[in-house]
Predicted model as a PDB file, atoms N, CA, C, CB and O in Angstrom, pLDDT in the B-factor column:
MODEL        1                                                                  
ATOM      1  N   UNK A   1      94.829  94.298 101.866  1.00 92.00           N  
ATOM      2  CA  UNK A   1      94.337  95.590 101.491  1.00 92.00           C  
ATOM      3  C   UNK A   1      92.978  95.790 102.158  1.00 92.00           C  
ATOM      4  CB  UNK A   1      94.247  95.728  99.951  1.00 92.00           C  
ATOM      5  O   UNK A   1      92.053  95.001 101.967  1.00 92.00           O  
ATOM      6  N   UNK A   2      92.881  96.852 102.937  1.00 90.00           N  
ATOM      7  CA  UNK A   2      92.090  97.273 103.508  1.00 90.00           C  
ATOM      8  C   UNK A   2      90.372  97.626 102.296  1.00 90.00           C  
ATOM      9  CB  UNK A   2      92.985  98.452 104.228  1.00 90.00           C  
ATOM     10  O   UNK A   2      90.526  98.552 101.499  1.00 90.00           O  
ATOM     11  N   UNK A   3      89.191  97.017 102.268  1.00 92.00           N  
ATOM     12  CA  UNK A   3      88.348  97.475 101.292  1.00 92.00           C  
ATOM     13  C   UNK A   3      87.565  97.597 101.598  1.00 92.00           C  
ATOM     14  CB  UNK A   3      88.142  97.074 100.424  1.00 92.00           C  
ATOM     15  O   UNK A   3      86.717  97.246 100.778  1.00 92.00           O  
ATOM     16  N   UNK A   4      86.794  98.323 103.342  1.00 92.00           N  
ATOM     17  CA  UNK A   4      85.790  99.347 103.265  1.00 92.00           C  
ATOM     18  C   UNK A   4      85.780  99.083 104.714  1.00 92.00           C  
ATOM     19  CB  UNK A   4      84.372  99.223 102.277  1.00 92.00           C  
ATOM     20  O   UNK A   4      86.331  98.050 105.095  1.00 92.00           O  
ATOM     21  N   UNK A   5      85.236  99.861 105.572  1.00 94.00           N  
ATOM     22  CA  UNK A   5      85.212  99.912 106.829  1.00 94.00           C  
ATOM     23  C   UNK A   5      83.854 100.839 107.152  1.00 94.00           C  
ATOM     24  CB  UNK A   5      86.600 100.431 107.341  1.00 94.00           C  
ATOM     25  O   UNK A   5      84.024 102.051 107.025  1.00 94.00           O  
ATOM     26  N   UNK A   6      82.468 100.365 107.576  1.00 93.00           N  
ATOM     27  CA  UNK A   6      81.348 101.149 107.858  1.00 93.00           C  
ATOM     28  C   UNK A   6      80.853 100.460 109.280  1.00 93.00           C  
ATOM     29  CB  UNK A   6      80.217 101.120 106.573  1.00 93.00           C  
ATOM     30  O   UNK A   6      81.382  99.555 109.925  1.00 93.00           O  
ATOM     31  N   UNK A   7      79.572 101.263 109.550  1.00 91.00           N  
ATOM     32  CA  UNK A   7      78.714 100.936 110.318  1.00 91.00           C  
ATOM     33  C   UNK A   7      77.851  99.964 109.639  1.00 91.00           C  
ATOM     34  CB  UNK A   7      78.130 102.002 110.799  1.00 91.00           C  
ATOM     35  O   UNK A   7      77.693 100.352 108.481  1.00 91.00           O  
ATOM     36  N   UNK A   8      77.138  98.718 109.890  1.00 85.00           N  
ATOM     37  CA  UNK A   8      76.333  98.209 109.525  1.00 85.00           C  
ATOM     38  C   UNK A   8      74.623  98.087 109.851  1.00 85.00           C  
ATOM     39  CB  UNK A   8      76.923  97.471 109.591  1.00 85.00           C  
ATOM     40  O   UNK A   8      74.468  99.120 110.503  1.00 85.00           O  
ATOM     41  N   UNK A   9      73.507  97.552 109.793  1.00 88.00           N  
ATOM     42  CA  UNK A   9      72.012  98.221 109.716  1.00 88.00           C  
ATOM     43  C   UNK A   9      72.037  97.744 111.260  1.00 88.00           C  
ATOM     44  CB  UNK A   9      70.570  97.517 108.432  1.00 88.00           C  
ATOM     45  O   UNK A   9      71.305  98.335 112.054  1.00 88.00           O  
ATOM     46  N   UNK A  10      72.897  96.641 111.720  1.00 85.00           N  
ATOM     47  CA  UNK A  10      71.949  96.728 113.334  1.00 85.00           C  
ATOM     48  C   UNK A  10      73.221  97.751 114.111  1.00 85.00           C  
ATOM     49  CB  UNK A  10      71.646  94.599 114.461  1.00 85.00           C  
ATOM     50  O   UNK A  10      73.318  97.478 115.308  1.00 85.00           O  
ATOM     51  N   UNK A  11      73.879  98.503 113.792  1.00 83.00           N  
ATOM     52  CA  UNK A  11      74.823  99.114 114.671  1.00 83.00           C  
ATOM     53  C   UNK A  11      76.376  98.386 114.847  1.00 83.00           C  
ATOM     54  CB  UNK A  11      74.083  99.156 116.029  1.00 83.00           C  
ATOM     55  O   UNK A  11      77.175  99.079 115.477  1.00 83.00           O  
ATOM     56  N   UNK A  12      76.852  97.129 114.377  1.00 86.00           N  
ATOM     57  CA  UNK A  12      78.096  96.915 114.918  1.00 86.00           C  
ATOM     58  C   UNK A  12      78.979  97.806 113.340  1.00 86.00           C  
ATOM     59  CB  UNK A  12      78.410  94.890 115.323  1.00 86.00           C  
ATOM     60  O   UNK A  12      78.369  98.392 112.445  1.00 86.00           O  
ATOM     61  N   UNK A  13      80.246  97.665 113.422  1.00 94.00           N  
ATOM     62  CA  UNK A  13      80.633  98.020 113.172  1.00 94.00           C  
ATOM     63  C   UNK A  13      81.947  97.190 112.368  1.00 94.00           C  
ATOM     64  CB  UNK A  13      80.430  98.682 113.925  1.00 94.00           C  
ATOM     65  O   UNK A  13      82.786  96.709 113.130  1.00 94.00           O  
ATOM     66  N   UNK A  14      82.182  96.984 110.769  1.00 94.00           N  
ATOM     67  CA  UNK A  14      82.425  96.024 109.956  1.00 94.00           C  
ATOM     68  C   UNK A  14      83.373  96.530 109.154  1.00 94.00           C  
ATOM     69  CB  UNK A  14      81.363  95.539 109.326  1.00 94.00           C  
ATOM     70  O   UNK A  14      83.159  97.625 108.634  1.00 94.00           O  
ATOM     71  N   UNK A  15      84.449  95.919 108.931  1.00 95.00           N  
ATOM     72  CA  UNK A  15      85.500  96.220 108.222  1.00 95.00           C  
ATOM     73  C   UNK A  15      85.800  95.043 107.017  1.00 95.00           C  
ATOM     74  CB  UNK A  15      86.633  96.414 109.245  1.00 95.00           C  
ATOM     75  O   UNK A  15      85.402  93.907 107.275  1.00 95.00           O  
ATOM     76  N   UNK A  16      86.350  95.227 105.972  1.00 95.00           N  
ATOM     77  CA  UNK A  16      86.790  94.267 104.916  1.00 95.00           C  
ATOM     78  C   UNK A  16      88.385  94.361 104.399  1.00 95.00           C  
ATOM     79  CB  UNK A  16      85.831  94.520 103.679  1.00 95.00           C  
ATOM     80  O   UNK A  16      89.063  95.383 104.295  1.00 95.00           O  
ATOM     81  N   UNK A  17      88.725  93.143 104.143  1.00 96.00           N  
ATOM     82  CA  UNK A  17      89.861  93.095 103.615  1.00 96.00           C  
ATOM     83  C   UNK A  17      90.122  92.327 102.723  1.00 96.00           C  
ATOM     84  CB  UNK A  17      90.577  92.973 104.299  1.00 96.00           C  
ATOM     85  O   UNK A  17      89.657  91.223 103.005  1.00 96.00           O  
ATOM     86  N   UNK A  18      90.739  92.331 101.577  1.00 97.00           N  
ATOM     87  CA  UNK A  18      91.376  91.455 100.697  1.00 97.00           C  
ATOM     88  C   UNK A  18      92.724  90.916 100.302  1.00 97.00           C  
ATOM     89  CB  UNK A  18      91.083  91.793  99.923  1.00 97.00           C  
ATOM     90  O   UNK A  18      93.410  91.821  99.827  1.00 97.00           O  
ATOM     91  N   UNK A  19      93.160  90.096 100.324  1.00 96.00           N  
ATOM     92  CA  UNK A  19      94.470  89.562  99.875  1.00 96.00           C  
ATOM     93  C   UNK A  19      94.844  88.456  99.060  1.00 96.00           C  
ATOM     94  CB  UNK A  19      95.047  89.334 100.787  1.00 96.00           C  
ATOM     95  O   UNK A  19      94.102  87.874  98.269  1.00 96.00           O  
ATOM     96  N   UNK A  20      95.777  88.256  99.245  1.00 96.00           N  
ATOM     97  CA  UNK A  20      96.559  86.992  98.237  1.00 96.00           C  
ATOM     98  C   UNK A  20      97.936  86.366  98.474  1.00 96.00           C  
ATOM     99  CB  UNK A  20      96.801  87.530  96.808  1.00 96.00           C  
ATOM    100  O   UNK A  20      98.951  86.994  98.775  1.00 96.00           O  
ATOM    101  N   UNK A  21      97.862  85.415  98.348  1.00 95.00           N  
ATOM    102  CA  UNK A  21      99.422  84.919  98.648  1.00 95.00           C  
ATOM    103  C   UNK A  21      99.298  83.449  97.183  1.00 95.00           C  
ATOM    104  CB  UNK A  21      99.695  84.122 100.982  1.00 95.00           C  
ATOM    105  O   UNK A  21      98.202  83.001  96.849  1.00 95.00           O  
ATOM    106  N   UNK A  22     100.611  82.966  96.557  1.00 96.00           N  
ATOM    107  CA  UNK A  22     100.997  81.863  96.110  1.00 96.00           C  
ATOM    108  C   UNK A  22     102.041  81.157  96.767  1.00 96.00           C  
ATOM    109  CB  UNK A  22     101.259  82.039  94.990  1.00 96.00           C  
ATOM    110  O   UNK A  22     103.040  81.741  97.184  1.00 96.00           O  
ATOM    111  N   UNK A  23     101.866  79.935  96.883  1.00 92.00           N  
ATOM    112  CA  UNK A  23     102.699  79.342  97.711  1.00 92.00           C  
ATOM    113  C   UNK A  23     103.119  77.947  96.898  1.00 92.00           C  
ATOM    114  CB  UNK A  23     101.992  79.164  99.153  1.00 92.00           C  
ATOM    115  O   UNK A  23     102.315  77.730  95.992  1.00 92.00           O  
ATOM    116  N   UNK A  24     104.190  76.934  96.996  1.00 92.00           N  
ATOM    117  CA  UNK A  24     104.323  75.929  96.785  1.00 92.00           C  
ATOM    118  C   UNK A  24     104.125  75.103  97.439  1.00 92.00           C  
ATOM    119  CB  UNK A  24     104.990  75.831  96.492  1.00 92.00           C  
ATOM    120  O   UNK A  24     104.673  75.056  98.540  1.00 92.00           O  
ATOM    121  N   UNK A  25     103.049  73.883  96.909  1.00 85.00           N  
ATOM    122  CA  UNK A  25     102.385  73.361  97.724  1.00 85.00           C  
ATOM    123  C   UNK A  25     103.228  71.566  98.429  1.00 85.00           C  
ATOM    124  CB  UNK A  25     100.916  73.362  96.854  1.00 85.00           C  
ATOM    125  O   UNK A  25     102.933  70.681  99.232  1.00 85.00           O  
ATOM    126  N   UNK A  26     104.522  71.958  97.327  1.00 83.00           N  
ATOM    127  CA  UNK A  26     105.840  70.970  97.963  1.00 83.00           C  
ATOM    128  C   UNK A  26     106.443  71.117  98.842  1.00 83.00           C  
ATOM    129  CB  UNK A  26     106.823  70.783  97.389  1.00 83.00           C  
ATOM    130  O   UNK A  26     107.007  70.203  99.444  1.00 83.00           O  
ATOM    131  N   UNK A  27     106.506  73.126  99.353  1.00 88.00           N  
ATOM    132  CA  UNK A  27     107.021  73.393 100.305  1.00 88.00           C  
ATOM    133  C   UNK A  27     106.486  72.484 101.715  1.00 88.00           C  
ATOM    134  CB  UNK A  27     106.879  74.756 100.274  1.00 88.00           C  
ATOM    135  O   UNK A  27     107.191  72.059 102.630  1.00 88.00           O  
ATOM    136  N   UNK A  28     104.936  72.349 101.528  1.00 84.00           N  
ATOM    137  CA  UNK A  28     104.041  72.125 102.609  1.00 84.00           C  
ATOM    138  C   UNK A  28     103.625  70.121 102.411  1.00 84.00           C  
ATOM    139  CB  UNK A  28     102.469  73.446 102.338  1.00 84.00           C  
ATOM    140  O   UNK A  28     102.694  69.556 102.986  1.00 84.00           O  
ATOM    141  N   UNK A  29     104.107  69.803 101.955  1.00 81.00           N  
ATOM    142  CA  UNK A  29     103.993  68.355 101.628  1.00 81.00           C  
ATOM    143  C   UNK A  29     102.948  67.859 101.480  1.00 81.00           C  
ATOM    144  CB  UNK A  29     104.463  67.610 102.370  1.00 81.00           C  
ATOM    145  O   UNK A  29     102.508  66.912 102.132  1.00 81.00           O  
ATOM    146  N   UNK A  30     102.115  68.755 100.116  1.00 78.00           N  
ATOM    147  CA  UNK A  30     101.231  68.457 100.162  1.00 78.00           C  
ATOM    148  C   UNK A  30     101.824  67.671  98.237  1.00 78.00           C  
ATOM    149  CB  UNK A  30     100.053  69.688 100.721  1.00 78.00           C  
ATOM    150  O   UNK A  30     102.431  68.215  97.314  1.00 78.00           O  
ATOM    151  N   UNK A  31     101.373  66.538  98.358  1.00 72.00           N  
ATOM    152  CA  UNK A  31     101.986  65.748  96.973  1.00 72.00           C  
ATOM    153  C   UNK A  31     101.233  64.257  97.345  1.00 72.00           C  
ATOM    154  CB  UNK A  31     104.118  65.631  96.865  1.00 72.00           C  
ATOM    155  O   UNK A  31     101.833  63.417  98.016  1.00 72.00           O  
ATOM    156  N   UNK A  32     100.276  64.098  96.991  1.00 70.00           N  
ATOM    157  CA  UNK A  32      99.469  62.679  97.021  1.00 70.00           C  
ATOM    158  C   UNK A  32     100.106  61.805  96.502  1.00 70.00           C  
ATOM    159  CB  UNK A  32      98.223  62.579  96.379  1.00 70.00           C  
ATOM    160  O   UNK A  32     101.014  61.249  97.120  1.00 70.00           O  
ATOM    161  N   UNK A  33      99.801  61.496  95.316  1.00 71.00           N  
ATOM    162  CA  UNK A  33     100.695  60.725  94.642  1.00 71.00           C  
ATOM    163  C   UNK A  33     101.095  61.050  92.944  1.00 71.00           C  
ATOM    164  CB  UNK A  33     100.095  59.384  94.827  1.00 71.00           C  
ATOM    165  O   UNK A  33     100.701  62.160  92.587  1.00 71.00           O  
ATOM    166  N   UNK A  34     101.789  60.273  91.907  1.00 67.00           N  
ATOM    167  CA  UNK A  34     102.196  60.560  90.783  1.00 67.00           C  
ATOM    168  C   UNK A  34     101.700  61.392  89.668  1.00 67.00           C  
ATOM    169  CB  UNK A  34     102.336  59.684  90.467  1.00 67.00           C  
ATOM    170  O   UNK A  34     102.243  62.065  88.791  1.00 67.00           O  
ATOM    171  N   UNK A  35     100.287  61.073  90.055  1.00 68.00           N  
ATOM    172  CA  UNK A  35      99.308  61.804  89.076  1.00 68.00           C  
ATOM    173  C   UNK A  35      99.306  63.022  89.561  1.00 68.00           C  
ATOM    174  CB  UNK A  35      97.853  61.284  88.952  1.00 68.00           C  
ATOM    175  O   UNK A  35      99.178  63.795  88.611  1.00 68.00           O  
ATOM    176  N   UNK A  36      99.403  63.727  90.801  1.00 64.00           N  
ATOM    177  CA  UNK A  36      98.974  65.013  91.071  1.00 64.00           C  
ATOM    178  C   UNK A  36      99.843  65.471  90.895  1.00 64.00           C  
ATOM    179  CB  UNK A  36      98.464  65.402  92.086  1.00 64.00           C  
ATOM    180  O   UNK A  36      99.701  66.677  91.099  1.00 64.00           O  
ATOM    181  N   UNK A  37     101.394  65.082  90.416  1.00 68.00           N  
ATOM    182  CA  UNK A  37     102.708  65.865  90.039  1.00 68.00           C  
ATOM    183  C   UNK A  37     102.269  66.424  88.655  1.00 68.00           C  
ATOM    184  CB  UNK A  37     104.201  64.851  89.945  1.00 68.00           C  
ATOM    185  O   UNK A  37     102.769  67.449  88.191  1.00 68.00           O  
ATOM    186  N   UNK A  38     101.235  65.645  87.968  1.00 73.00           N  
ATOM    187  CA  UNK A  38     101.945  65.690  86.567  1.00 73.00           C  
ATOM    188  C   UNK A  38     100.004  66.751  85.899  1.00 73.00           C  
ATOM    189  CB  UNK A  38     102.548  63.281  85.642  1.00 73.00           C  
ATOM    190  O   UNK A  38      99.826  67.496  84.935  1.00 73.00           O  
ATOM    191  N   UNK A  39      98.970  66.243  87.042  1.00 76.00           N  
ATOM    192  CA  UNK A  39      97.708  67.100  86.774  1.00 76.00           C  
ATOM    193  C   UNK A  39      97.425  68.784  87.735  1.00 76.00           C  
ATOM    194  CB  UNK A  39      96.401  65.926  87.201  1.00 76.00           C  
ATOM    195  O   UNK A  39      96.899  69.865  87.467  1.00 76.00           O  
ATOM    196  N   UNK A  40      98.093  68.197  88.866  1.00 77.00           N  
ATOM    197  CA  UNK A  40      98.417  69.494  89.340  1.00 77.00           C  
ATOM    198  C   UNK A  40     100.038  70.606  89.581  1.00 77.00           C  
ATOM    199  CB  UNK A  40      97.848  69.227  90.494  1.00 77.00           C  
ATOM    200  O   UNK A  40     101.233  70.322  89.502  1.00 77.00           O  
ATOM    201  N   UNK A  41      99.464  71.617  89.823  1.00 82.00           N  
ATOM    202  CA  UNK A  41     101.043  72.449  88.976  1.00 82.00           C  
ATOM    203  C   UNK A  41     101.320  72.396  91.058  1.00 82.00           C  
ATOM    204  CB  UNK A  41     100.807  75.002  87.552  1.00 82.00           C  
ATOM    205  O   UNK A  41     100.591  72.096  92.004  1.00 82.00           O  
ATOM    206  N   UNK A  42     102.803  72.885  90.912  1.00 84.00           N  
ATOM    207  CA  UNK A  42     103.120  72.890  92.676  1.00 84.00           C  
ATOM    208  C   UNK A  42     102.357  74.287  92.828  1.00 84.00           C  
ATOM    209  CB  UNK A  42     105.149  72.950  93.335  1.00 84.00           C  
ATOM    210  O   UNK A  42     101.648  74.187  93.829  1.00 84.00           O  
ATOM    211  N   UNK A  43     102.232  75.383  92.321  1.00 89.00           N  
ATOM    212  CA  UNK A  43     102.150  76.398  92.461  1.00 89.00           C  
ATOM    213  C   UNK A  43     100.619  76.736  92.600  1.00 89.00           C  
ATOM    214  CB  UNK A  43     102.876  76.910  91.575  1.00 89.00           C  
ATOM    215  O   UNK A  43      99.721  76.857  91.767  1.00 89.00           O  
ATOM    216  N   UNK A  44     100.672  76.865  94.273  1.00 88.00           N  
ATOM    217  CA  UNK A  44      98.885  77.651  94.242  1.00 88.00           C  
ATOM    218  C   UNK A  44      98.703  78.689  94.802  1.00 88.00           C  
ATOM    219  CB  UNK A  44      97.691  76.950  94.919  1.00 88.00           C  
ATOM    220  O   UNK A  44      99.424  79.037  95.736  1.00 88.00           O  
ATOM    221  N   UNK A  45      97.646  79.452  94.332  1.00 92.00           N  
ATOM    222  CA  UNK A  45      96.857  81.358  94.795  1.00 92.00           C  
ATOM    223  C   UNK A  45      96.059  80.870  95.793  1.00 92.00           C  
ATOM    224  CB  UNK A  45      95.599  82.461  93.407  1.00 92.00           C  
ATOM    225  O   UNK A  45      95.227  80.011  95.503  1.00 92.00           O  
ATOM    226  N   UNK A  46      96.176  81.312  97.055  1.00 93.00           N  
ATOM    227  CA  UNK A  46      95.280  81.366  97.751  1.00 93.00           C  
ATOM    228  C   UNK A  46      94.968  83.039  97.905  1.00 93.00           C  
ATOM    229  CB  UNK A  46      95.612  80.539  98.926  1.00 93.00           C  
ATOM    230  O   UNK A  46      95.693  83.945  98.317  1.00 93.00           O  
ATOM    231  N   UNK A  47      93.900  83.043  97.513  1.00 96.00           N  
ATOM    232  CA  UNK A  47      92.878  84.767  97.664  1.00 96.00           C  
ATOM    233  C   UNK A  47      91.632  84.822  98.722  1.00 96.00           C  
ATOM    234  CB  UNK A  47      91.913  85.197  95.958  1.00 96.00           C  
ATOM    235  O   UNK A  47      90.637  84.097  98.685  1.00 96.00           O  
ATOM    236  N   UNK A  48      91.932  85.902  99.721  1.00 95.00           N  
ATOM    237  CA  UNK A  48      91.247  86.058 101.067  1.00 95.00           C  
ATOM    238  C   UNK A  48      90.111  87.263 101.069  1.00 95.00           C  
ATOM    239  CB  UNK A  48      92.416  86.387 102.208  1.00 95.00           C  
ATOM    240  O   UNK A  48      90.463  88.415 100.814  1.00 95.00           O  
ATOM    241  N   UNK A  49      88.941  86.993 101.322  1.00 96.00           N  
ATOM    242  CA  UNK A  49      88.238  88.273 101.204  1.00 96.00           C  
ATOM    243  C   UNK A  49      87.574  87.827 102.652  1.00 96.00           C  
ATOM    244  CB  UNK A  49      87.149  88.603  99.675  1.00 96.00           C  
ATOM    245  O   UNK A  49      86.836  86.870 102.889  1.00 96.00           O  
ATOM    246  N   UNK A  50      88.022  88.717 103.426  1.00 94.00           N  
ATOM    247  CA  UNK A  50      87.654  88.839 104.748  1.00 94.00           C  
ATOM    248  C   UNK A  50      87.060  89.471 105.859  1.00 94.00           C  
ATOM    249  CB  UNK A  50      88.174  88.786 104.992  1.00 94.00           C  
ATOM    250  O   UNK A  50      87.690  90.159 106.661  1.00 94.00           O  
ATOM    251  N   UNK A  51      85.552  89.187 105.922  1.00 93.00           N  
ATOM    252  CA  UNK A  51      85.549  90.797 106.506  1.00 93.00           C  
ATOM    253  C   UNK A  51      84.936  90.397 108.426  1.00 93.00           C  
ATOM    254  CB  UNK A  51      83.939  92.133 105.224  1.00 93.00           C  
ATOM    255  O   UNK A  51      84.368  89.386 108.839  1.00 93.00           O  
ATOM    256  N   UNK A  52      85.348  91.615 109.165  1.00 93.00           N  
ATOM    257  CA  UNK A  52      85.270  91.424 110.514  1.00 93.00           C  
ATOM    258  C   UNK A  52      84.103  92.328 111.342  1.00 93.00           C  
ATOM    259  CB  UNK A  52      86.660  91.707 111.004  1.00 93.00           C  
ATOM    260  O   UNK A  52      84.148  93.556 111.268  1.00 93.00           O  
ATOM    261  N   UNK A  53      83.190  91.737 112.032  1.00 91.00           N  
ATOM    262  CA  UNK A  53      82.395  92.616 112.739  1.00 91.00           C  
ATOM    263  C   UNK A  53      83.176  92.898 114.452  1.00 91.00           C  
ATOM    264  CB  UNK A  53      80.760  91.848 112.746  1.00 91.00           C  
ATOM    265  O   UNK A  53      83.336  91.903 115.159  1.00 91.00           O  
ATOM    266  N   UNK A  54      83.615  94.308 114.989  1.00 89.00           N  
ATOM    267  CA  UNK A  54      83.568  94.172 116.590  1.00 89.00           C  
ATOM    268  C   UNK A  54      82.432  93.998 117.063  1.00 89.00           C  
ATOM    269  CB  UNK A  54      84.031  95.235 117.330  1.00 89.00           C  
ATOM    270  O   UNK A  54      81.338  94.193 116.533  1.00 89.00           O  
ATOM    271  N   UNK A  55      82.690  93.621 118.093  1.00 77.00           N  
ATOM    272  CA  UNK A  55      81.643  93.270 119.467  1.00 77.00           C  
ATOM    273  C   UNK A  55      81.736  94.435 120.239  1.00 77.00           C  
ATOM    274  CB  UNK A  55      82.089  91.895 120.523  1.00 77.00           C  
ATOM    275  O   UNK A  55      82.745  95.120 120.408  1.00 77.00           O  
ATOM    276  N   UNK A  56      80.394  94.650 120.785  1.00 68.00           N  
ATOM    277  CA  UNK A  56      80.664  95.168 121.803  1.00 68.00           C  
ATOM    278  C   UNK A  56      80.392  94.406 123.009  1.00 68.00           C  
ATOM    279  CB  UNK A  56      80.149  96.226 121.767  1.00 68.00           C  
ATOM    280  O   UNK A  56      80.649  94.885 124.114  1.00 68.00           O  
TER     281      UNK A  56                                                      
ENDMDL                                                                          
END                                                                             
């Protein structure tokens, strides 16, 4: 999601974005060992707040 797009104080020009995704983190083999089955859940939010300056 697009969340603001201006000029900034020295002149470039800056845009923001936010998102989200959940993913299973078994899909990606991520599983250490026994304990992290049972203290961590498979299921994680990764949330992106991103913002971009152009160049000129």
């Amino acid at each position: 999601m697009l969340t603001g797009a201006e000029n900034d104080p020295r002149g470039g020009f800056r845009v923001g974005f936010k998102g989200g995704i959940t993913i299973n983190r078994n899909d990606w083999g991520v599983n250490w060992n026994a304990a992290s089955r049972i203290l961590v859940s498979p299921k994680v939010t990764l949330e992106l707040d991103i913002a971009a300056i152009r160049r000129t």
